[in-house]
C-alpha positions in Angstrom: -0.6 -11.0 -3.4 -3.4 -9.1 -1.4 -1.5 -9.7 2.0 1.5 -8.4 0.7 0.9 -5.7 -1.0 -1.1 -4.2 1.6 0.6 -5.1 4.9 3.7 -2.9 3.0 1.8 0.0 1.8 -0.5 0.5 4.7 2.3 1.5 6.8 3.3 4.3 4.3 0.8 7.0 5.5 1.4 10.0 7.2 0.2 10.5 11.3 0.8 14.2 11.4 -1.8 16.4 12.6 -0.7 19.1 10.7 -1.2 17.4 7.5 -3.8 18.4 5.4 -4.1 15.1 3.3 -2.2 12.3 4.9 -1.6 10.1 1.7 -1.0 12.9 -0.6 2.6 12.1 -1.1 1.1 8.2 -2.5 -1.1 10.4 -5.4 0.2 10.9 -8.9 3.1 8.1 -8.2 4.1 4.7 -7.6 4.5 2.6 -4.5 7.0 0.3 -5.6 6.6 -3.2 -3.1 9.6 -5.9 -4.1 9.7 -9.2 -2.6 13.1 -11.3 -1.6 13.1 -12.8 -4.9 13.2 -9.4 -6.8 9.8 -9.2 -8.1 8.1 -5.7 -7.6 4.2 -5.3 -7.0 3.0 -1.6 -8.4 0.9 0.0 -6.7 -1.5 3.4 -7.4 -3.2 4.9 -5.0 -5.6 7.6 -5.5 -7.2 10.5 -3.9 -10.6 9.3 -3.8 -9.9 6.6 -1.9 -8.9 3.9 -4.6 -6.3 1.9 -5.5 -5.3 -0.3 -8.1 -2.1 -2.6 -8.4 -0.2 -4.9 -10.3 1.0 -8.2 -9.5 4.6 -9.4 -10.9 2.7 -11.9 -13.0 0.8 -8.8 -14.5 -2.7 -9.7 -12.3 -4.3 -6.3 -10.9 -5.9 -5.9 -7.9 -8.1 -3.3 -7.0 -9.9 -1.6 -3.4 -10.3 0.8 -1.5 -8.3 2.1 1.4 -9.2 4.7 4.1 -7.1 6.1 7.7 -9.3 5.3 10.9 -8.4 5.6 14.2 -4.7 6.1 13.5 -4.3 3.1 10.8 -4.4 3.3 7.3 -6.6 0.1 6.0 -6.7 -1.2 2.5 -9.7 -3.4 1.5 -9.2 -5.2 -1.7 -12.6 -5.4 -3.9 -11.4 -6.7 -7.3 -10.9 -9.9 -7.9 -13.2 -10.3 -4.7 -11.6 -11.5 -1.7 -12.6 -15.5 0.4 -16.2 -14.4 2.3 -15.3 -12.3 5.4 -11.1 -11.1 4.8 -11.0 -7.8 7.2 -9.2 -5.0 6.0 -5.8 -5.0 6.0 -4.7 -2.4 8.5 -1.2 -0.8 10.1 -0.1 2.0 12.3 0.3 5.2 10.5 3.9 6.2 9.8 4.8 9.7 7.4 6.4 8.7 4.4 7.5 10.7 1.7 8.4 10.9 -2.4 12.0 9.2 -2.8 11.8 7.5 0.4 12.3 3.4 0.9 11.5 1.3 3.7 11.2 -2.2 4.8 7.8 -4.0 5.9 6.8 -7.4 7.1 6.0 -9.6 4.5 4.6 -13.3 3.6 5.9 -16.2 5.9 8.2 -14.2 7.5 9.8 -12.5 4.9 11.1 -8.9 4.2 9.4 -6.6 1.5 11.1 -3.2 0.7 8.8 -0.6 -0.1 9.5 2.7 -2.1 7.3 5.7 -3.2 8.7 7.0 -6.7 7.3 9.8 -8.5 5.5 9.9 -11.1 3.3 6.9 -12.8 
């Protein structure tokens, strides 16, 4: 799950300079991440540089993320990663409320990726 979930939702942060908070359109709603087979991964990311999802099989995971050098990296905490994962980083790209997207996901596959308002 970790892979996944990050590889699509790292990639939903905003690059603009003129931005005052570049994950502000990920706060008070959902990032929605749905695999080929239909199952959807929700995901909550906070201002404070949290986030928590859930799994289709109801598991959570839980981390921290933070932007760096123009990528947006999510480390997962909870349940603990294997001794010495990296963060799971992407290039920046400005996403907004109501928009979808596709990212690369496990072995190959395609995840689509939506930020929906609200929780």
């Amino acid at each position: 799950m970790r892979i996944a979930i990050l590889a699509a939702v790292a990639v939903m942060a905003a690059a603009s300079a003129a931005a005052a908070d570049p994950m502000a359109s990920a706060y008070n709603n959902t990032v929605t991440i749905t695999y080929p087979n239909g199952a959807m991964t929700k995901m909550h990311i906070d201002a404070d540089g949290s986030y928590v999802a859930k799994a289709p099989d109801g598991s959570m995971a839980k981390g921290s993320w933070k932007i760096e050098n123009g990528s947006t990296c999510f480390t997962q905490t909870e349940p603990a990663p294997p001794a010495g994962t990296p963060a799971n980083c992407s290039p920046t790209v400005e996403r907004k409320v109501g928009e979808s997207w596709t990212a690369p996901g496990p072995n190959g596959s395609t995840l689509n990726v939506s930020i929906v308002a609200g929780r």
